[in-house]
C-alpha positions as CSV (number, residue, x, y, z in Angstrom):
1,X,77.6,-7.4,37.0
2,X,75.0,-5.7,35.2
3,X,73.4,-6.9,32.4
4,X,72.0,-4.7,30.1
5,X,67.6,-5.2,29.6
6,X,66.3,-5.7,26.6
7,X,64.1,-2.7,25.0
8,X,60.1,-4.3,24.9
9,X,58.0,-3.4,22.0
10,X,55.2,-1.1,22.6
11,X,52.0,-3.5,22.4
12,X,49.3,-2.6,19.8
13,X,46.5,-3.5,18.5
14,X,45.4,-2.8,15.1
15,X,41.7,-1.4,14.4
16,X,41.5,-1.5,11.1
17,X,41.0,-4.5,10.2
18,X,38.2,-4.8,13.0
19,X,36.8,-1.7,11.5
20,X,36.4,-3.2,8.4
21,X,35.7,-6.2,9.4
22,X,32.1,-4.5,10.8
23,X,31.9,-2.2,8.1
24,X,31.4,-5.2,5.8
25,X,28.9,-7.0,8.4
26,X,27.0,-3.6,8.5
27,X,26.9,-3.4,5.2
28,X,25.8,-7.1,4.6
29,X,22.8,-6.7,6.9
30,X,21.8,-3.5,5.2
31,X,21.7,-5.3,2.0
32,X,20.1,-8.7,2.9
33,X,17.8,-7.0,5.6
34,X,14.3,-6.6,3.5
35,X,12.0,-3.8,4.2
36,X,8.2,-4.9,3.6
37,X,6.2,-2.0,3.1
38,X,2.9,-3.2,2.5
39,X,-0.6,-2.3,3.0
40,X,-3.7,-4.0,4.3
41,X,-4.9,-5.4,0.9
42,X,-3.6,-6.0,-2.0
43,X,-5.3,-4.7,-5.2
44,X,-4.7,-5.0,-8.7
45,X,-7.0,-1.8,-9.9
46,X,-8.0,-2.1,-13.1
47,X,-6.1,0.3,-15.9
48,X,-7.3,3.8,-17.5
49,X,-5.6,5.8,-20.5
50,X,-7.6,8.5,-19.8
51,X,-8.2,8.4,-15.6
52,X,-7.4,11.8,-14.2
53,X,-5.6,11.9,-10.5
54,X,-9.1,12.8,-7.7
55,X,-8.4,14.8,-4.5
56,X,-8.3,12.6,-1.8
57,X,-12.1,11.7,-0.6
58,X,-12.6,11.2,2.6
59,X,-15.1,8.4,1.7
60,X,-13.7,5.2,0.0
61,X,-15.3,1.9,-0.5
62,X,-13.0,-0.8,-1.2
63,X,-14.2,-4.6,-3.3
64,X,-11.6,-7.4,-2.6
65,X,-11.5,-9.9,-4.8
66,X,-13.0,-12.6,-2.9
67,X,-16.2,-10.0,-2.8
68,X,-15.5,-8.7,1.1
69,X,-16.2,-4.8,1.4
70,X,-14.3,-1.9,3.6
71,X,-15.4,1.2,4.4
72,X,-12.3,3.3,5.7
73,X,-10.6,0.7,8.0
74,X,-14.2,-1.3,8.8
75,X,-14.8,-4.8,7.1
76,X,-18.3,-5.0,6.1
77,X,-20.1,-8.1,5.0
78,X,-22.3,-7.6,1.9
79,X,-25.7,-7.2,3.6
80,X,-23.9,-4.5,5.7
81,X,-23.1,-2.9,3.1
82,X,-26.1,-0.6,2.8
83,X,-26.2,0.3,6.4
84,X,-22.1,1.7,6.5
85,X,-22.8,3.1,3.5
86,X,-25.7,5.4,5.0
87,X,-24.0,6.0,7.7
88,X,-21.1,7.7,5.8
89,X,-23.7,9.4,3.1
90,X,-23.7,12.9,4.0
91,X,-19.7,12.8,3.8
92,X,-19.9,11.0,0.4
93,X,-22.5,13.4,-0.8
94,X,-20.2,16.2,-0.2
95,X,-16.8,15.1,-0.6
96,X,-17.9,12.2,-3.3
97,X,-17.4,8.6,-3.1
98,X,-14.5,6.6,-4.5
99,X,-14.8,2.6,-5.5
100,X,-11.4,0.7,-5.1
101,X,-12.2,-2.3,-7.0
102,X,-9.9,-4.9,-7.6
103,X,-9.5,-5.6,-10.9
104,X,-10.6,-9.6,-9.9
105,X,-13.5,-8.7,-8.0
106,X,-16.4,-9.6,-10.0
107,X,-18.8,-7.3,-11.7
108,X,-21.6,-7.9,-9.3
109,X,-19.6,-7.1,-6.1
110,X,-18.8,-3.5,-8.1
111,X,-22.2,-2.5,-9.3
112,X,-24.0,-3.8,-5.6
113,X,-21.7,-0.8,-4.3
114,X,-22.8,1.5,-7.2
115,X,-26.8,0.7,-6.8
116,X,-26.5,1.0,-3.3
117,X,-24.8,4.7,-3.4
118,X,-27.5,5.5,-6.2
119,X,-30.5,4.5,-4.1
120,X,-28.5,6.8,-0.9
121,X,-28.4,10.1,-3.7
122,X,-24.9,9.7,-3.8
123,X,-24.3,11.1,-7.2
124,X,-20.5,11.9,-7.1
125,X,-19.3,8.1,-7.5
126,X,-15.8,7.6,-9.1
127,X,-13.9,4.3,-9.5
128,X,-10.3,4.1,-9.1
129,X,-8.0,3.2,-11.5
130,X,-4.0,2.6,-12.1
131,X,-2.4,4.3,-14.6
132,X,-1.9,2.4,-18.4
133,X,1.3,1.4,-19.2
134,X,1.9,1.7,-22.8
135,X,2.4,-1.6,-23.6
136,X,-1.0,-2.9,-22.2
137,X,-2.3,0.6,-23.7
138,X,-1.6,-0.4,-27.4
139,X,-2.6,-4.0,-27.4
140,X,-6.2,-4.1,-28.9
C-alpha cells in the first residue's frame, strides 16, 4: 500500500522585521551618539557692534582667563611672553598681530600683551571680538 506524502511548506525567513529592527538601532545610535567638536580653549571674546571680519593673521596671541598666554599652539608663561613675542615680530610686523582675549581675562593680562608688542614696533595690533547680538546690543 502506498500512502500518499504530505506536501512540506517551503521554509522562510522573514527579513523585514530584522531590517527594521536594525534600522531603528542605527538610527538610535545616530541620535544619542554626541559629536564633541571642540577646540583647545574655550573663550568667551568680548562683544563689538561695530568689529569688522580681519584676514586671517598668521600671528595670534591668545589671554586665557586664568592669565596663561599662547602663541600659535605654544603655552607661554607671562615672563615668556616677551621673548615668543620677539621671536614672531617680523611676521607680526608684516601680517599684524591679533589678541584673543577672553572676555574674563583681566585687564592687566590684555594690556601686558599690548605694551609688549608696542615696545617690539608692532604697530598693527587688533583684538578680536564676537559679533553683538541685538539684545546685548540695545541694553545700555
Amino acid at each position: 500500500m502506498r500512502v500518499p506524502r504530505r506536501r512540506r511548506e517551503a521554509v522562510e525567513v522573514n527579513l523585514t522585521p530584522l531590517i527594521d529592527v536594525v534600522f531603528l538601532l542605527l538610527i538610535f545610535f545616530m541620535v544619542s551618539t554626541t559629536f564633541e567638536t571642540r577646540q583647545a580653549l574655550e573663550l568667551v571674546l568680548p562683544e563689538s557692534e561695530t568689529g569688522v571680519a580681519a584676514e586671517a593673521s598668521p600671528v595670534t596671541v591668545v589671554v586665557t582667563p586664568e592669565g596663561a598666554y599662547r602663541l600659535g599652539d605654544r603655552a607661554l608663561a607671562p615672563g615668556a611672553l616677551e621673548a615668543a613675542l620677539a621671536q614672531a615680530a617680523p611676521r607680526a610686523r608684516e601680517h599684524g598681530l591679533v589678541v584673543e582675549a577672553d572676555g574674563r581675562a583681566a585687564h592687566a593680562d590684555v594690556v601686558r600683551v599690548l605694551d609688549r608688542a608696542g615696545a617690539l614696533d608692532i604697530r598693527r595690533v587688533r583684538i578680536a571680538t564676537a559679533k553683538a547680538t541685538h539684545s546685548e546690543a540695545e541694553t545700555p
